[in-house]
N, C-alpha and C positions, 0 to 999 in steps of 0.2 A: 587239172586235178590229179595228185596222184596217182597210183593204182592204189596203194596202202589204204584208201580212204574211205571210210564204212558210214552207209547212213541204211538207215527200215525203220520200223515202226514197231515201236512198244506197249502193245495194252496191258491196262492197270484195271484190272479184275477183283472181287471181293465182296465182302458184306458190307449192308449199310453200313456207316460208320466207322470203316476199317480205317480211314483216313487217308483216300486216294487223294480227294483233291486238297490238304495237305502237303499230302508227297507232291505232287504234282507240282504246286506251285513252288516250293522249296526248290525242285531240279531245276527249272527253269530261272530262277529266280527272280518272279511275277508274278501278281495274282491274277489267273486268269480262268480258275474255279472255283467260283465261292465256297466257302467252309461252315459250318453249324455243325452244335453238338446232335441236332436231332438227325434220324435217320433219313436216307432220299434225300439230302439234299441235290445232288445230280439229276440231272434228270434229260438230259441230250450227252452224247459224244462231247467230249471239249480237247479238241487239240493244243499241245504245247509243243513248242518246240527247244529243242537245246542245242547249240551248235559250238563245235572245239575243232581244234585244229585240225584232229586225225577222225572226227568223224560226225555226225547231224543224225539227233534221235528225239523222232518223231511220237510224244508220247500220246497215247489214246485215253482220257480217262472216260469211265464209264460209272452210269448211274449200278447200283449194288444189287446184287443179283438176291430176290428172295420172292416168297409167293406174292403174286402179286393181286390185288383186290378191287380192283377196275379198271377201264380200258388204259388210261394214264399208266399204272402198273404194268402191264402188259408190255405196252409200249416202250417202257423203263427196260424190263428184263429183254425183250426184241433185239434193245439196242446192244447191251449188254452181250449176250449170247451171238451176235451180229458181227461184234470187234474179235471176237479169238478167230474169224475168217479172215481177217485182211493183217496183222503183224506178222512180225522175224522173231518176237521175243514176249511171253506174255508174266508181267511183274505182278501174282499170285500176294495180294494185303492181306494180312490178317491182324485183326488187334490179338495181340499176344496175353495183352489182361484180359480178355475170355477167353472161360472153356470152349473147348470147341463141339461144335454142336452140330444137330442134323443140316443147319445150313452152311457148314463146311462141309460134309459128306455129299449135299448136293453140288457145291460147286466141284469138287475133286471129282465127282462123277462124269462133271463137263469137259474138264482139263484131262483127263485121261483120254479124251476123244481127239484133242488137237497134235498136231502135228509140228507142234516151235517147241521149243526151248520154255522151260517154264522156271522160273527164279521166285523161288518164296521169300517173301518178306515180314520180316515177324516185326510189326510196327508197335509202337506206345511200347517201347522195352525202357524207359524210366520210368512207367508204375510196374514193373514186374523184377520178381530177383530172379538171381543168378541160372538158380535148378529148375524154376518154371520153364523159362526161357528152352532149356534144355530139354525137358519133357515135350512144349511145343516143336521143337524141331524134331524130336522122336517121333511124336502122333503123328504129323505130318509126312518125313519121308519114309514111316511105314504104308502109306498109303497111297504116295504116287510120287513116281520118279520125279524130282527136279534137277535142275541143270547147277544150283548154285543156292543156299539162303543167307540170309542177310537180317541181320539183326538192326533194327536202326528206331530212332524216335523223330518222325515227320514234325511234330510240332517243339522240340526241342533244336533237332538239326546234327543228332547225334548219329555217327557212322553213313553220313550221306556224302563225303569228298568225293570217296572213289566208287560211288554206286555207280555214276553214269560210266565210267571206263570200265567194268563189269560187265554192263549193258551192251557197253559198244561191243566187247566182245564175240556178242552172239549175233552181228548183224552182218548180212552180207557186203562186200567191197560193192561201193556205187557212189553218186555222184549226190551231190544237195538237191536236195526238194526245195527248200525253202528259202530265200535272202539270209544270210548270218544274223542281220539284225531283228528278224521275224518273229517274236514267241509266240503265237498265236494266229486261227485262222478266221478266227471269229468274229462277226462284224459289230460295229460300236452300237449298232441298237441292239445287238443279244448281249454284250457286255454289260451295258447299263443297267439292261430290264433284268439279269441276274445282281447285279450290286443290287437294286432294290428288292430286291426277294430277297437275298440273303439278310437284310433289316429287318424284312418284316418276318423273318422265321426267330431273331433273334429276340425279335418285341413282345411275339406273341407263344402262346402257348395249347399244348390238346388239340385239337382238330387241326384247329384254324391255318397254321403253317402249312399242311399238304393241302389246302382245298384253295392256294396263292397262286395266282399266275401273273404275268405282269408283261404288260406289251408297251413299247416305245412308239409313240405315234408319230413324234415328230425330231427330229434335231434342226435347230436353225441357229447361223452366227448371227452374234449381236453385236452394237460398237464396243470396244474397250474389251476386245477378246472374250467376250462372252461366250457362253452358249445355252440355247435357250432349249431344252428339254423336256417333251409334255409326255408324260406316263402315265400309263392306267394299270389300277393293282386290281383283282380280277378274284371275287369269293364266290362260294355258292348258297351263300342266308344272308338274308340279311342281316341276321345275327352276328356274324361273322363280319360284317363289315362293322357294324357300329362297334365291334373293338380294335378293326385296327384306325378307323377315324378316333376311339375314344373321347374322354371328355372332355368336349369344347377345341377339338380337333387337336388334341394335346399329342396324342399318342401315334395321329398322320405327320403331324408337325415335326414329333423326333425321327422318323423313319426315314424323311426326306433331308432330314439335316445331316445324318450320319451318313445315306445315299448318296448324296452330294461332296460332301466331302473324302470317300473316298473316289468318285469320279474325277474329283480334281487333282488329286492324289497322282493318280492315275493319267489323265489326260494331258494336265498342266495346261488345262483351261479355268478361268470363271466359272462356275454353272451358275444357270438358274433352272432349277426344277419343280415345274409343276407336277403336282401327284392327285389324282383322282379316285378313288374305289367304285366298283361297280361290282352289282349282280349277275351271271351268269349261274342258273338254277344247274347245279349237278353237272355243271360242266365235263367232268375226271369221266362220265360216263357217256358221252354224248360224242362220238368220234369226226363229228362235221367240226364241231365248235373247238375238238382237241387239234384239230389241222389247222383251224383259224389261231390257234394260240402257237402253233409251231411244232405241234408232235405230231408228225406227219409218218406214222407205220408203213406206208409205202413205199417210203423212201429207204427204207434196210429190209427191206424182204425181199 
């Protein structure tokens, strides 16, 4: 390897809805964050990775930093506030079509506290003209030093060529983390059981998308390249389940169709997926039952 060769880690920091895992999967080019217009959809660390000739940038995305309203919350911002300890470079999202408000003052409060290189990225700049644009980069580097900003729209693909050599810029000379072929560290049952959350946040609406969890119980091969997939979607009412089963199983039935098909998308397998709902009473508040579902707070403190 070179000496010239730069690889670290880049956490993607921000508001709900700034459109990290957007960006995210746009760099890498894979989806390997699920996306929804509602807030939180994140809700763990999701590593990507990107790898070019002259250098391997390890991105961190993280669930959106804001008050949080039960233990799940907590555990969202933990993680969050967790990832500006371990990068070289931290990529600072902001949707550019909002004013900016107390929960950017909050976060600029945190980022003044680290010690990397911090690159504002003023994201969704195709719903915004010219002079906003420019007033957000005013408010912004009145308030805390960055290294670099960048205007870009994640979900169009506009001004993203040369983000990552930007990126590389601020990272130390070193060697690959990762396999070149590698975008992700994530294993195929957190993958999955995110694809189906990300349906049923898109199915449903009001409560019921945060109060989702979804755990992959089983993966097994079938003949003719199958695979066979048993999933459980996870509410806290019963209320709350009889709409994402809706009427005559209508409304489980589209969540798995469109689940499934991007798994195959994805996998370049068959699937067959089974999908279940179950009760779990107030789970978000119950921290045995939040580690049985995979948010484990001990693991980032």
């Amino acid at each position: 390897m070179a000496e010239a060769y730069r690889s670290g880690f880049a956490g993607l920091i921000g508001r709900p809805n700034a459109g990290k895992s957007t960006l995210l999967n746009r760099l890498v080019g894979r989806k390997v964050a699920i996306m929804s217009d509602k807030p939180q959809t994140t809700r763990n660390k999701i590593l990507g990775v990107l790898t070019a000739a002259a250098y391997q940038i390890v991105f961190l995305d993280t669930p959106g930093i804001h008050k949080p309203r039960h233990q799940l919350g907590e555990y969202m911002v933990a993680v969050a506030r967790n990832t500006l300890a371990e990068v070289d470079v931290v990529l600072y999202v902001v949707d550019a079509a909002e004013e900016p408000g107390a929960g950017e003052e909050y976060i600029i409060s945190r980022l003044k506290e680290v010690d990397v290189p911090v690159i504002l990225i003023l994201n969704k700049m195709d719903l915004v003209a010219g002079e906003t644009l420019i007033r957000r980069e005013e408010f912004f580097r009145a308030r805390l030093d960055v290294a670099a900003v960048r205007a870009v729209s994640a979900l169009v693909g506009t001004n993203l060529d040369t983000l990552p050599d930007l990126i590389s810029t601020y990272l130390p000379p070193g060697p690959q983390y990762y396999p070149p072929d590698m975008v992700t560290d994530q294993p195929e049952k957190f993958v999955m059981a995110e694809l189906i959350r990300e349906q049923v946040l898109r199915a449903t609406r009001e409560e019921v998308p945060h109060a989702v969890a979804v755990v992959v119980e089983e993966i097994a091969e079938r003949p003719n390249d199958y695979l066979y997939v048993d999933a459980v979607i996870y509410v806290e009412r019963d209320s709350q389940k009889g709409i994402i089963i809706g009427e005559g199983g209508q409304k489980l039935k589209e969540i798995g169709s469109q689940a499934r098909r991007e798994m195959e998308a994805l996998l370049g397998n068959k699937i067959f997926l089974n999908l279940r709902v179950r009760v779990k009473k107030n789970w978000r508040q119950q921290e045995l039952t939040l580690r049985q579902l995979g948010y484990d707070r001990r693991h980032i403190q």
